[in-house]
N, C-alpha and C positions, 0 to 999 in steps of 0.2 A: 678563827685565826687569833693565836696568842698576841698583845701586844704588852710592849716592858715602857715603863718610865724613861722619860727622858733625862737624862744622870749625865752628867761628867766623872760618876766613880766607875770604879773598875767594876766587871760582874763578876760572879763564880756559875760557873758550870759546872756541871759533871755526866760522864758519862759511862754509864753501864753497860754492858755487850755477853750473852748469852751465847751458843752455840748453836742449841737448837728450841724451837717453840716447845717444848718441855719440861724446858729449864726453869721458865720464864718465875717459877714460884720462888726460885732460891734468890729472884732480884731483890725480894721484898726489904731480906737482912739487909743484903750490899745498900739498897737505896736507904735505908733508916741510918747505918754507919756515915752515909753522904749527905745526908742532911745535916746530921749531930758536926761533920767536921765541918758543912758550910756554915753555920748557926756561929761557930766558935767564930771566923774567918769576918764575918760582918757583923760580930757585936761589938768591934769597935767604933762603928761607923764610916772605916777607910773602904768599903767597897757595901754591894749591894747583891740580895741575891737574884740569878738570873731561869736559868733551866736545870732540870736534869730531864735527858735522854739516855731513854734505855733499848734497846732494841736487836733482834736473835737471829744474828745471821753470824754464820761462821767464818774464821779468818781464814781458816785451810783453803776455802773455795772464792770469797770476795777478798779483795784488799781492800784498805782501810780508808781512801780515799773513791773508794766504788760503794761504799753502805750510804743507805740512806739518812741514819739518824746524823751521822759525822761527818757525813757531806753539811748536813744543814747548821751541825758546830762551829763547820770550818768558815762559813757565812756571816755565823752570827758574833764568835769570838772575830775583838778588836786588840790593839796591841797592850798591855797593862794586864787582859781578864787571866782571870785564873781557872783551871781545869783539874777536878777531880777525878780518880780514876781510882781502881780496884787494884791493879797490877798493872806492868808493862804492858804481859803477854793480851791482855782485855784488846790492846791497839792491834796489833799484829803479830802473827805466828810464824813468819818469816823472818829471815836476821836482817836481810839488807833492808825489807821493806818496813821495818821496824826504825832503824837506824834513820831511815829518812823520813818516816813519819814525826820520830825523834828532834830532830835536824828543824822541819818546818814549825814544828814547837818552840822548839830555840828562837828563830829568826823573826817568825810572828812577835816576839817577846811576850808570850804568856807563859804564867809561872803555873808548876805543874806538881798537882797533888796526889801523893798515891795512900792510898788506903792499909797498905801494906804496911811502909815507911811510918805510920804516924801522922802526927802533924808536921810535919815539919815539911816545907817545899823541896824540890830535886832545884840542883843548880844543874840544870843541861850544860853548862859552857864550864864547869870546871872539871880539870883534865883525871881526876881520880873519878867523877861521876861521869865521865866518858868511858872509861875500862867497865864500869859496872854496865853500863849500858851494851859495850859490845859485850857480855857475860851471861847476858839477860838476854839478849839479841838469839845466842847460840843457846843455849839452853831453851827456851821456848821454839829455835826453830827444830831441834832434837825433837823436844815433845810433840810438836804437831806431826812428823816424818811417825814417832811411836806411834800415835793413833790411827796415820792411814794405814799401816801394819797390820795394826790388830784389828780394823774394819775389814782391812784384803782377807788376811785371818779367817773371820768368822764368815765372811761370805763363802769362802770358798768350803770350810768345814759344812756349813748349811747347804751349798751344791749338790754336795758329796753323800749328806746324809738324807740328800732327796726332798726336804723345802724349800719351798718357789717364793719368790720375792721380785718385786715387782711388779707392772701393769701387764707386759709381756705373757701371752696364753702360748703355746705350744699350739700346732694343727691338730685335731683332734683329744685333746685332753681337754680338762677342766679343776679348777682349784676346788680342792675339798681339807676340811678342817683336820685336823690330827687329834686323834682321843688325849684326853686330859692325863697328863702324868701323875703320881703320887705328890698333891702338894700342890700342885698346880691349880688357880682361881680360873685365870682366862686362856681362850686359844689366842688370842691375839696376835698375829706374826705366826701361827705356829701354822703353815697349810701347807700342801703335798699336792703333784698333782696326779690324777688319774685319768683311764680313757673314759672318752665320754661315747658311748656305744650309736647314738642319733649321729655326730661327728664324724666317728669312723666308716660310718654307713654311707655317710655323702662322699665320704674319700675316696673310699671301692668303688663306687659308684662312678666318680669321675675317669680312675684310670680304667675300667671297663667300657664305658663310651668308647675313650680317647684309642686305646689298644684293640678293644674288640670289634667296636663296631665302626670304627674309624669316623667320628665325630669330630667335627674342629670347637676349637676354645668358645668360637664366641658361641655356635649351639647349645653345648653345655651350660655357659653363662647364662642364657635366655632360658632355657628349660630351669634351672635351678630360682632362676627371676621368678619366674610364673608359678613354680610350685611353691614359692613365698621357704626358700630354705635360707637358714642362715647360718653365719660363720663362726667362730670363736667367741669372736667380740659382738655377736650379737647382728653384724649389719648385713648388707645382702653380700654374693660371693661375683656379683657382674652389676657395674652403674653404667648410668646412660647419658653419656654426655653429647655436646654438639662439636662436630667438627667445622670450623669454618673454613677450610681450602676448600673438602667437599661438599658443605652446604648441607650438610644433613645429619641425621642422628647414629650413634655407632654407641656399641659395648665395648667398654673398659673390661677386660679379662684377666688384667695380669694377679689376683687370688686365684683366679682356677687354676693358672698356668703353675704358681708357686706352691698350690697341692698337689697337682701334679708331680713334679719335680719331688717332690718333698718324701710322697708315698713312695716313687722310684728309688729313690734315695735313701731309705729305710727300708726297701724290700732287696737292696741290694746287698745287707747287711744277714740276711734270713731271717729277718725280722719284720712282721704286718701289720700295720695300723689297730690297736687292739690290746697291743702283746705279744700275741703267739707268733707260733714260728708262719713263716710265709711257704704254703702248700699252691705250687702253679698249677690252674686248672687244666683242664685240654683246651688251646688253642681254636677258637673257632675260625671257619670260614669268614676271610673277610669281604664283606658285600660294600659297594657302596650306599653310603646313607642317603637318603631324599633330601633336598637341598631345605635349610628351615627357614620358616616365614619370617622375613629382616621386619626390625622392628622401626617404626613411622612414629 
């Protein structure tokens, strides 16, 4: 736990903000720039230096009183300290909630440094650095709206040209890497999915049961349990939990039932788990199944 001097002078802070943990190298300049203008700020000896915080969370998604690093500024600035910053937009990416992040800066009465500007302090309370702030305000909320654009953009161009992103597997496929372009060092990001043919086998399988031999969800559960098969993601396709109204143990089915559903649902399309076209076999007689041994 950091502790600071006990001072009656004012501090300087400063705080740096990143968007994403990738970024995090290009703080190194911004923090060397906020040193060099704290250094100048306390060689008079009218204040003292206090922290800098820096830290990579986006404004698009948090606001600026929900981060952690500037939750813990807003703690530790007292009324007098002063606050360095890179930009406006570093606060927030939103016009109003800029403004009022703005606003509690004002009132708090700490004086406010930006990197941009120089050395010189913002007077928040004077009515010509109020127009720049509503300026600033819309201009950065413009830009944040630009980049959820060109993220919707790119995700949807990536759909389209058939790479997967995200933890999300498909029923029966599996992510595999994409060959290396001309130029291209890493696959990194770059992955596609395809069938996975063990997958597609348990799919058939299931709506064969359920339609041919007329098998209910939780037999299939229990059969696919014991033959130790697994699903997408690796885990089983039926769990065993306890019911307490009835005092006993039961199979959770709702993954058989949602491949189920899923294969119907793509074979309605004339389309089969696989790829291919979906060829109906001849219909068999339907018998009843022998009832299967409930699990204890």
């Amino acid at each position: 736990m950091k502790t600071y001097e006990v001072t009656d002078k004012p501090k300087v802070f400063a705080y740096l903000r990143v968007s994403t943990e990738q970024q995090r190298n290009s703080l190194n300049c911004t923090e060397k720039q906020a040193r060099d203008l704290a250094a100048k700020l306390v060689a008079d000896g009218s204040c003292v230096f206090g922290e800098i915080v820096g830290e990579a969370e986006s404004a698009v998604i948090t606001r600026w009183n929900e981060r952690p690093g500037f939750v813990r500024l807003m703690r530790l600035m007292l009324p007098g300290d002063k606050l360095i910053i890179e930009a406006k937009d570093r606060l927030e990416r939103d016009d109003v909630e800029m403004l009022v992040c703005l606003r509690w800066i004002e009132r708090r009465k700490i004086t406010l440094y930006c990197l941009m500007s120089g050395d010189r302090p913002i007077d928040l309370s004077d009515d010509r650095e109020q127009i720049m702030n509503h300026w600033d305000a819309i201009v950065a909320s413009q830009h944040g709206k630009l980049q959820k654009a060109r993220i919707r953009e790119a995700l949807r161009y990536r759909k389209e040209a058939g790479y997967c992103y995200g933890k999300t597997t498909p029923l029966g496929m599996k992510k595999v890497k994409l060959p290396l372009s001309p130029g291209q060092k890493s696959t990194l990001g770059y992955k596609s999915y395809a069938w996975d043919e063990k997958q597609c086998a348990i799919l058939r399988e299931i709506v064969r049961l359920r339609d041919v031999e007329c098998w209910q969800f939780n037999q299939i559960g229990a059969l696919l349990r014991e033959r130790g098969d697994r699903n997408q993601f690796g885990g089983q396709w039926a769990k065993v939990f306890y019911d307490c109204q009835r005092k006993c143990k039961r199979l959770h089915t709702g993954g058989v039932k949602k491949a189920y559903e899923y294969v119907k649902a793509l074979r309605a399309t004339g389309v089969d788990v696989g790829g291919g076209p979906f060829i109906p076999s001849t219909p068999a007689v339907r018998i009843e199944s022998q009832p299967y041994e409930k699990l204890v």
